[in-house]
Structure formats: C-alpha cells, structure tokens
matplotlib code that plots the C-alpha trace (Angstrom):
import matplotlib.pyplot as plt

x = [-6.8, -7.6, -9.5, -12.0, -11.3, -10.0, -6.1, -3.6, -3.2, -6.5, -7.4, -4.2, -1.5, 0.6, 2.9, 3.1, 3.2, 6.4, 8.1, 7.0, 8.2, 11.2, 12.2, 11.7, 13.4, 16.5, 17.0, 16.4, 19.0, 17.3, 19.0, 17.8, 16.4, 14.2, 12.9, 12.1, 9.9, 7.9, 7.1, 5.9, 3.6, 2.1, 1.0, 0.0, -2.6, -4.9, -5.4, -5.6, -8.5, -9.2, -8.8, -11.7, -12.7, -15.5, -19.0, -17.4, -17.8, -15.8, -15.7, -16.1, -13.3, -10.2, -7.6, -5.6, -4.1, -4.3, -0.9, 2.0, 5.2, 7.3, 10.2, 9.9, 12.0, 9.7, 10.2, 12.1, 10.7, 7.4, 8.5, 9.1, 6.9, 6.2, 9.6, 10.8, 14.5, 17.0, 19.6, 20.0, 17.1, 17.7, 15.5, 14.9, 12.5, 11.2, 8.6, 6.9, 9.9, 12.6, 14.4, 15.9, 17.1, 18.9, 20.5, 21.7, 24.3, 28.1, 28.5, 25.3, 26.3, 29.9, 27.4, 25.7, 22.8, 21.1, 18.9, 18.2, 15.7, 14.3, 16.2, 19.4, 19.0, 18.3, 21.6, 23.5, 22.5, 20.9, 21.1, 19.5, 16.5, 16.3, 15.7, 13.2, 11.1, 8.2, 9.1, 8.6, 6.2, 4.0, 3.9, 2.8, 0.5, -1.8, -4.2, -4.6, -3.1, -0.2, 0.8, 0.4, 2.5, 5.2, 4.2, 4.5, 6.9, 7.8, 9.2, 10.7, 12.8, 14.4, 16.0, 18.0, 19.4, 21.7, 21.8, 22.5, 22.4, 20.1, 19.2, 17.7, 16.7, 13.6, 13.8, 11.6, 10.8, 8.7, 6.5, 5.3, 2.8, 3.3, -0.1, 0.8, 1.4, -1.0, 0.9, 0.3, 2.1, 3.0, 5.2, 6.8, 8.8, 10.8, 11.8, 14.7, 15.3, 17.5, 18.1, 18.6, 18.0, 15.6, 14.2, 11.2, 10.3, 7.9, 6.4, 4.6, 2.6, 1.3, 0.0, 1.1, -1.2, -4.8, -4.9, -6.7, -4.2, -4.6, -1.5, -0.6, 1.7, 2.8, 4.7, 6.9, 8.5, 10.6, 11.1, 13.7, 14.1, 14.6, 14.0, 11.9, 10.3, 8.0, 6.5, 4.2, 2.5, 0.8, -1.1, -2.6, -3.1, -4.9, -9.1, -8.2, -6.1, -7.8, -5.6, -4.8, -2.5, -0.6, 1.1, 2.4, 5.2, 6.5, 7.5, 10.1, 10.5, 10.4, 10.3, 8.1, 6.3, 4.0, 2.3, 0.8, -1.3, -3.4, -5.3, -6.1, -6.6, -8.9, -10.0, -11.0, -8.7, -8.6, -6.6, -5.0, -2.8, -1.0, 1.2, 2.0, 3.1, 5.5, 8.1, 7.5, 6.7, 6.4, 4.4, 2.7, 0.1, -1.6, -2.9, -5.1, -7.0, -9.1, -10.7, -13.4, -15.0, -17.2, -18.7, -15.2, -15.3, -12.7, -12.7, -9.8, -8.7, -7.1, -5.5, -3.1, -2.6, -1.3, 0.9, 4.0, 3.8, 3.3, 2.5, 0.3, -1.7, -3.8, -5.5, -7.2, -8.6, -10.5, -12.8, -14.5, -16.9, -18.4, -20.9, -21.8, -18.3, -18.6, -15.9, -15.6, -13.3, -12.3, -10.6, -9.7, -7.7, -6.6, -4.9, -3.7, -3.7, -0.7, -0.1, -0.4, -1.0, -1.3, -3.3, -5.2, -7.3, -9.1, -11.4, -12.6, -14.9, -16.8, -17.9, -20.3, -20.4, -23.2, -27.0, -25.9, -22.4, -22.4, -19.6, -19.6, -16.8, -16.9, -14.7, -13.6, -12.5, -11.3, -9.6, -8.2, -7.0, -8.3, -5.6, -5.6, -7.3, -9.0, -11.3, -12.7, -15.0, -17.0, -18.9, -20.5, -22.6, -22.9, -21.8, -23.3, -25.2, -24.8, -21.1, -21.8, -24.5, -21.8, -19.3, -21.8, -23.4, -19.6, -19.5, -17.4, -19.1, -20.5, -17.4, -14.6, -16.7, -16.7, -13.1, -12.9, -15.0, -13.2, -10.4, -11.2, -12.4, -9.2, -7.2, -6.6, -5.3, -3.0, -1.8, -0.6, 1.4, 4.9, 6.9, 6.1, 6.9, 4.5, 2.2, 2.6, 2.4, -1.1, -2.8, -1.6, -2.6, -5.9, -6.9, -6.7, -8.9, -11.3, -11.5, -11.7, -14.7, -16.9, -19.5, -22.4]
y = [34.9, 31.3, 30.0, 26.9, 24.0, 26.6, 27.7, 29.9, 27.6, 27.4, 31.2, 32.8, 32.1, 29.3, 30.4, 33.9, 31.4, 29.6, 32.8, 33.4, 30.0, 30.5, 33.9, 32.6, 29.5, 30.9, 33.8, 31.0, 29.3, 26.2, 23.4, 23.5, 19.6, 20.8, 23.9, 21.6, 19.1, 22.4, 23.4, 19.8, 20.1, 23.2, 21.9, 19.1, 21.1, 22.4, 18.6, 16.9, 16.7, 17.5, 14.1, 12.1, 11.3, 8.3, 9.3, 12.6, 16.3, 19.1, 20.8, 24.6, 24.4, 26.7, 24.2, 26.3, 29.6, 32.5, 33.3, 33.3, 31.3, 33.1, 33.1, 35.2, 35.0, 34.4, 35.7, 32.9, 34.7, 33.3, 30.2, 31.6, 29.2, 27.0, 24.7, 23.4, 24.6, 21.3, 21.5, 17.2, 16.6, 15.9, 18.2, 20.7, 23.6, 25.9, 28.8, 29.6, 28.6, 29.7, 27.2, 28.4, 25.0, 22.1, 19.7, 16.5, 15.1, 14.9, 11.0, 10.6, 12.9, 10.8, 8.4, 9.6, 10.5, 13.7, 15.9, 19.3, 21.6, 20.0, 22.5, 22.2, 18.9, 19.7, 21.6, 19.2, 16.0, 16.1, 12.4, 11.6, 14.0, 12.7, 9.3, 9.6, 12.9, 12.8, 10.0, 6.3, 7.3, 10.5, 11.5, 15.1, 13.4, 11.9, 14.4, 18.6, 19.0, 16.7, 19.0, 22.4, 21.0, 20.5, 23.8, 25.8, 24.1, 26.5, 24.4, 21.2, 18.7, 16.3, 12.9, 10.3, 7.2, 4.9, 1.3, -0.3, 3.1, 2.9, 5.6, 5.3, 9.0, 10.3, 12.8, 15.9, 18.1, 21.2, 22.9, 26.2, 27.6, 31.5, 32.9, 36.2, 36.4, 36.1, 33.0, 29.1, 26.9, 23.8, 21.7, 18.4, 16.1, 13.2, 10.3, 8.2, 5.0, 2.4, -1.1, -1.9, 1.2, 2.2, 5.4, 7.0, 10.7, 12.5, 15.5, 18.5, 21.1, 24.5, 27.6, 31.0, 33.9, 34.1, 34.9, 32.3, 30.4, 26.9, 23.9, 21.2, 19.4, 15.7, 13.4, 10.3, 7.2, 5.1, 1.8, -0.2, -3.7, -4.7, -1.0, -0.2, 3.6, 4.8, 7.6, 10.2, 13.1, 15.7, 18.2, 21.2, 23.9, 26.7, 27.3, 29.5, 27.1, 24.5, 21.2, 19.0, 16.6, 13.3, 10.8, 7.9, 5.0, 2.7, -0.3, -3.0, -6.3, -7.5, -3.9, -2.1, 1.4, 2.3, 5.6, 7.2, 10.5, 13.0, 14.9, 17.8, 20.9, 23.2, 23.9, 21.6, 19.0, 16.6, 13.8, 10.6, 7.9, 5.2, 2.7, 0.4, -3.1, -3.7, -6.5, -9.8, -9.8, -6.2, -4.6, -1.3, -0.5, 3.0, 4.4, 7.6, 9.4, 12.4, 15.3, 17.8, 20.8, 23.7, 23.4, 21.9, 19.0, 16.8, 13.4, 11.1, 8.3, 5.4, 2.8, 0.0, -2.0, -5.5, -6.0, -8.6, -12.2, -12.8, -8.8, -7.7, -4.4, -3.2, 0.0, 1.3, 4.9, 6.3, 9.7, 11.5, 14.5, 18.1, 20.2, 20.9, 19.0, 16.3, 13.6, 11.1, 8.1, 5.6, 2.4, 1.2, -2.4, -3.6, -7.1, -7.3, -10.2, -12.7, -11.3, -15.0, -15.2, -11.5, -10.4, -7.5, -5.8, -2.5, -0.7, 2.3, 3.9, 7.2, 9.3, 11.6, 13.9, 16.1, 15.5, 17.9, 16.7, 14.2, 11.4, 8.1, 5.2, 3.0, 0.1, -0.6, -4.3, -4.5, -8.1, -10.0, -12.8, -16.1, -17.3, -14.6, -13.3, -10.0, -8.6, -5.2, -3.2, -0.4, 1.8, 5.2, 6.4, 9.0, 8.0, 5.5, 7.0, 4.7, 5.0, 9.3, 8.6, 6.2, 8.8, 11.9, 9.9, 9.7, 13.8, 14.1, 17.4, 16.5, 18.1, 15.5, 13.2, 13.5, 14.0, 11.0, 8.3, 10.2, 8.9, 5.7, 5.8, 6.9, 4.6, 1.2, 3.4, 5.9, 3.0, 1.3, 4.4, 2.8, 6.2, 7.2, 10.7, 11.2, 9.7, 12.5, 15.2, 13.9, 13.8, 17.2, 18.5, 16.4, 18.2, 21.3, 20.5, 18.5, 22.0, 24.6, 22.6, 21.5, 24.3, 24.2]
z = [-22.2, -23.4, -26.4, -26.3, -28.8, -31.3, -31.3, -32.3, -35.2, -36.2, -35.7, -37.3, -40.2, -39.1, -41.0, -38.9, -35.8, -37.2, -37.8, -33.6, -32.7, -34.1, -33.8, -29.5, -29.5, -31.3, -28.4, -26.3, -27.4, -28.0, -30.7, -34.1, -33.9, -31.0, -33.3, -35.8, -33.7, -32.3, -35.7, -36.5, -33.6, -34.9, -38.1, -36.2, -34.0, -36.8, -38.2, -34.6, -32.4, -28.1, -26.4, -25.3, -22.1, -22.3, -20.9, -20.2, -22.1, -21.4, -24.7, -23.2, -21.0, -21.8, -22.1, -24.9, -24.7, -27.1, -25.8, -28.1, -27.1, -24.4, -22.1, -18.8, -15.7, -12.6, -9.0, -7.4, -3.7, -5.0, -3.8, -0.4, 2.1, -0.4, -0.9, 2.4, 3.4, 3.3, 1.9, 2.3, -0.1, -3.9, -5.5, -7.9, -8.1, -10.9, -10.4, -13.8, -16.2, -13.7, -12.6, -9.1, -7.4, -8.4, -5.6, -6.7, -4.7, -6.6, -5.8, -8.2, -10.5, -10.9, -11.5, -14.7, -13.1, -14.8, -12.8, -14.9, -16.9, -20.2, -22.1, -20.8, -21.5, -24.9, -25.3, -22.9, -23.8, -27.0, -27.8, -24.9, -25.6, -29.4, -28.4, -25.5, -25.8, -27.3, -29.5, -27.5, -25.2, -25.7, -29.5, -30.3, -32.8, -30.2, -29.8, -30.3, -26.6, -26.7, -30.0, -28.4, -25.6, -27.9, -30.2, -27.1, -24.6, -22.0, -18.7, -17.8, -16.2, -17.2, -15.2, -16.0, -14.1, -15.8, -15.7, -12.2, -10.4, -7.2, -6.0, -2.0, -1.4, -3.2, -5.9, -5.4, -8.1, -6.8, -9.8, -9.2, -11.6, -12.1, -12.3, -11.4, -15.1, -17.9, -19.8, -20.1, -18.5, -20.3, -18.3, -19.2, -16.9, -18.4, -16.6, -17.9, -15.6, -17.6, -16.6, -13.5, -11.8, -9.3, -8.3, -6.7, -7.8, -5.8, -7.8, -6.3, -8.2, -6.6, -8.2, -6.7, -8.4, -9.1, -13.2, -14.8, -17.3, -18.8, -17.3, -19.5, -17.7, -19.0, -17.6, -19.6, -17.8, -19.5, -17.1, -19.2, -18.5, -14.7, -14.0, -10.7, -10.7, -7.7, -9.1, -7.0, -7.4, -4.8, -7.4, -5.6, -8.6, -8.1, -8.8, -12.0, -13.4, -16.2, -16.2, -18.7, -17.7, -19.2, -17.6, -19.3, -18.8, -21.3, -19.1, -20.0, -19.4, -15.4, -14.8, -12.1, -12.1, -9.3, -9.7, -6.1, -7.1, -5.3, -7.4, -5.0, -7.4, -7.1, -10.7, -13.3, -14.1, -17.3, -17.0, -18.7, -17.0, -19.0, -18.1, -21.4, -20.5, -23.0, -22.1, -19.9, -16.7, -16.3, -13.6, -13.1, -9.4, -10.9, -7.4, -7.4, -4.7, -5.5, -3.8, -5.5, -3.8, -4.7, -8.6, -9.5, -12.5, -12.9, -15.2, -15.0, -17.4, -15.9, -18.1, -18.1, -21.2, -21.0, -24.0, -22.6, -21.6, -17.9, -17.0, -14.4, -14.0, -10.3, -10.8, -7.5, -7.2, -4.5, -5.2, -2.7, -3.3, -1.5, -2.8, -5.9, -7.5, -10.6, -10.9, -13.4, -13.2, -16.0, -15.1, -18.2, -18.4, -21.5, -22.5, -26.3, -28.2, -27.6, -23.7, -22.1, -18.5, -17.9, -14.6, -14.7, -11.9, -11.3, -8.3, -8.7, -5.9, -5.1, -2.1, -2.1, 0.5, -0.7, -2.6, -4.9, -6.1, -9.3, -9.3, -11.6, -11.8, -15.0, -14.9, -18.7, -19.6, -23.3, -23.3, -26.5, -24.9, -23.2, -21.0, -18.4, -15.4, -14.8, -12.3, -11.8, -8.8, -8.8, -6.2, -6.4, -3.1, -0.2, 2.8, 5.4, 7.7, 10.7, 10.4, 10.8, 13.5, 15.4, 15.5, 16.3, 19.0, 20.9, 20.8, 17.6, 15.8, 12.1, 10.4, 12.3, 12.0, 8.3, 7.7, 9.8, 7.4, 4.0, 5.8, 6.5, 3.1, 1.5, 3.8, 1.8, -1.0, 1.6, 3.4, 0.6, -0.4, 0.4, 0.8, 4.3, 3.5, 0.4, 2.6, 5.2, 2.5, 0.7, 4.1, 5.0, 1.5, 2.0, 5.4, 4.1, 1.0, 3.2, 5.6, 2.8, 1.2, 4.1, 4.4, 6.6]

ax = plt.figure().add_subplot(projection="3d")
ax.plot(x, y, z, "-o")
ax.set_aspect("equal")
plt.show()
C-alpha cells in the first residue's frame, strides 16, 4: 500500500516509528551513528515538504509507502535472465535488498578501491560513510523524500576509488526491484571518486514482480579535484512502480562528470538531476534520453549550477512520446555570482508521436553574472510528415518507419554516448519500449 503526500510520520506517533526504526536497524546490525541519522530524517519528514517540479503537479502520485522499515531476503533466481553471465566484468548485483554478486577484481582491491553494499560500508568503513553520505551532497533536509529515503533506507551500494586509481573497465551495478513483495524500495548508490581517479559506472535498474510499490532511488557523486566520472544509467522499472529519483554530483576543481541516462520506465517517474560546479574549471555534460508510452507521466528536472571560476555546463535531452503519455522537461542552468568566464548551454527537445500525448521543454536561465556565456534551445512537436511519407513511399511499413525517425531523432544524443557498450544496451532497451508502445 502507499500513502499520497501524507506519511508514516505524519499519520502515526513518531515516536512508535523510532521505537520501529530502531528495534530494525539494531537486528540488522547497523552502527549506532547511522541509527541516529535515520531517526533525524524521521522528524525531519513531518516538517518538510514533496519536491517541486516547475510547471509540473503530481501531488496524487504514491511516492511514499505506508510500509514500516524492513529487512527481507529476496530470491537471488529472480535475477535469472536478467544479469548477463561473465564472470570478467566488475559488477555487483542486488535483487530487492539481497545483495547476490560482487566482482571486483583483487588488483583493485590492493588498490583501495571499495565496491560493496551501503551497509557494509557503514560497518566497514564508517569514516568514509560519515564524511560523504548524505552530508556534502544530498542532505535528508532537502525535501520530504530525500528524508524518507534516509528514515527508511533499505538497499545500497556503495564505491569508492582513491586518488590516482584509474580504473579502464566499467563498473556495472545491476538493481533489481523486488515487487513480488509488498515493500518500498529506497535505493541509494554512492559514488566516491577522489583525486585523480577516473571511473565510468554504468547502472541498470529492472523491476521483477507486478505489486505496485513506490522506488526512491538516489544517486551521490563526489568528483574531487582532477577527478573524471562517466556516469550512466539504463532505468527500465516496471509500470506499477512510482519513481522518485535523485541524482546529484558535487564536482571539484578541473574535474569532469558526464551523466548518459535512459529513462525507459514504464510507470510514472519524478526526477531531479544536479551536477554542482563547485571548484575551477570543473565540467559536467548531463545527457538524457526519454521514452513515454501508454498514459505514463514523467517530469524531469535538469540542472547544472555554475558555482567555480572558468566551469562549463552542456545539458542536452531528447524526449520522445506515444499515445496518451505526458513528459515534462526542465533545463535548468544556473551561474552564481563571482563564477567568471563560466559557459553554460542547454537543448531540450520533444517528439510527439501521437495527437493525444502532452510533452513540454522549458529551458530555465537563472544567471548572476555578466562575464560569461550561455545559450539554451528548445523544441516540442510531432513529427515531420515528409520525413514519414519519404520513408513509407520506399516500402518501409508505418511502424519501421517510425522507429526509424525516433532514431534519427535520439541520435545526436546516442552518438555522443562515449561508452560503446552503454550505447548498445539503451538502444536494445529503446526497441523494446518503442515496440511495446506503438499500437495501431
């Protein structure tokens, strides 16, 4: 079951939740210092409010769960066809809050590189977890979500590269959302890259099950200075599932973060991208391609705040839409006071496929600072008819022919994907969604 805007803290003692919270993270062995921040995140929730999304309402959507906090070992077989079998890949896999895989090769391990659950983490490395989680980059304060993520934490990972460590092979992390159960997921991956280092992370998240449960998955990136972090993500959660998700990265000075996304679920999805130009000469490229079928909603915020001397932001998102589906995109670009010479550019574009479906791209210039340059674009229409009557007039049936100008529509932000194999993944995950929502 899920509530509305109201919670658990709102519709019950809070103090009877505190007892819940931790009566659950003692059996789970959890330290006492994350204990404490979970109950700080409970009072928080009651006082906090539901993030906002400009030009965009969603306050009937289920994103909280009635569900107290739990631990509950998942089926690892429900990964079974999902996961690729290789044992050369550095990966690791978790199915609910199960973690069933970890490869990470013992030459990076001697290294110092981390590659676990966020709760081993917690036991393991608790300095490390003190100093990062929740604390420089996502605070549980922001908004009622980001504390009932906290409140109710229930699955993780958590990676850290030290300073000069390169690492060339791509690290997957396969999530698995258990909805053969009733219970939240609440998901949070942290990303450690300190000076120095470079890494690309390639993040995949599936739903097995079909009982409607809320995701709040978050994601925190801290680039320290020199730092270069490719980060993707294929998302492909199921049409039950309500997502909230939060990605953010705190990037140093002449460091790089490139974010590559394919937002591919199938329910409604809320969502807020960040990358916080901290230090000179920093440098984040937020890519985002987005596919909505059926009466699916999804509103996106895009932003990339200019904070360091010399930084430079690109935002460049692609949407495309099928029957009766909404999207919303915000490109938001933001230079602060005192960041001389920073670039900032943003495109945001729509396709719609269908007279019926609604989609809208609003390019958001906040700028507080003269010597710089910024540009933005904007584009929100059906397709061009003489490119579908060129192709249909050479034998190519309507439904090719479609998938065909998506493509081409999609293409300046695929091709720019630098990973080849992420690349290979979002077309195969695209295909299917284009096939399961063309209906004629």
């Amino acid at each position: 079951m899920t509530l509305d805007v109201q919670t658990l803290a709102d519709q019950l003692d809070v103090q009877t939740l505190a007892d819940q919270i931790e009566e659950v993270s003692h059996q789970h062995g959890e330290p006492y210092t994350l204990l404490d921040r979970r109950l700080e995140a409970l009072q928080l929730m009651a006082d906090q409010k539901m993030p906002t999304i400009p030009r965009y309402h969603f306050e009937d959507w289920p994103l909280l769960s009635d569900q107290p906090l739990t631990f509950e070992d998942s089926d690892p077989h429900l990964a079974d066809g999902l996961v690729d079998q290789d044992s050369d890949v550095i990966r690791i896999v978790q199915v609910g809050q199960t973690t069933t895989e970890v490869q990470l090769p013992e030459e990076l391990r001697q290294q110092g590189v981390i590659l676990t659950d966020i709760f081993s983490a917690a036991r393991i490395h608790p300095r490390l977890i003190e100093r990062f989680f929740m604390d420089r980059v996502v605070k549980p304060g922001e908004n009622k979500l980001t504390a009932a993520h906290l409140a109710f934490l229930n699955a993780g990972v958590f990676l850290y590269v030290p300073k000069g460590v390169e690492i060339a092979t791509p690290i997957e992390a396969e999530i698995i959302q258990d909805a053969t159960k009733d219970q939240p997921l609440n998901s949070h991956l942290l990303i450690v890259a300190e000076a120095q280092s470079k890494v690309h992370f390639l993040q995949h998240l599936q739903t097995v099950g079909e009982r409607p449960a809320p995701a709040n998955m978050m994601v925190e990136i801290v680039a320290q200075e020199g730092s270069n972090v490719a980060f993707s993500s294929l998302d492909e959660m199921g049409a039950n599932t309500h997502v909230y998700f939060k990605r953010r990265a705190n990037i140093g000075r002449d460091a790089h973060v490139e974010w590559a996304v394919g937002l591919m679920n199938d329910g409604n999805t809320l969502g807020d991208m960040d990358s916080e130009l901290i230090g000179q000469g920093g440098y984040a490229d937020a890519k985002v391609i987005a596919v909505t079928t059926s009466s699916q909603l999804m509103a996106v915020n895009n932003r990339v705040t200019n904070r360091g001397k010399q930084t430079t932001s690109l935002i460049n998102q692609r949407g495309v839409l099928l029957e009766k589906s909404e999207l919303i995109f915000n490109g938001i670009g933001q230079i602060i006071h005192g960041a001389h010479g920073a670039k900032a550019d943003q495109q945001n574009r729509v396709l719609m496929m269908s007279g019926d479906a609604h989609g809208d791209a609003n390019p958001i210039l906040l700028i507080d600072e003269n010597d710089v340059v910024a540009g933005h674009a904007a584009s929100v229409g059906p397709v061009d008819p003489e490119q579908m009557y060129y192709l249909m007039s050479r034998g190519i049936d309507r439904a090719t022919a479609e998938r065909m100008v998506i493509r081409g529509f999609l293409g300046s932000v695929l091709n720019a994907i630098p990973a080849k194999n992420v690349r290979d993944k979002l077309v195969a995950i695209l295909e299917r969604k284009l096939a399961d929502g063309q209906k004629y």
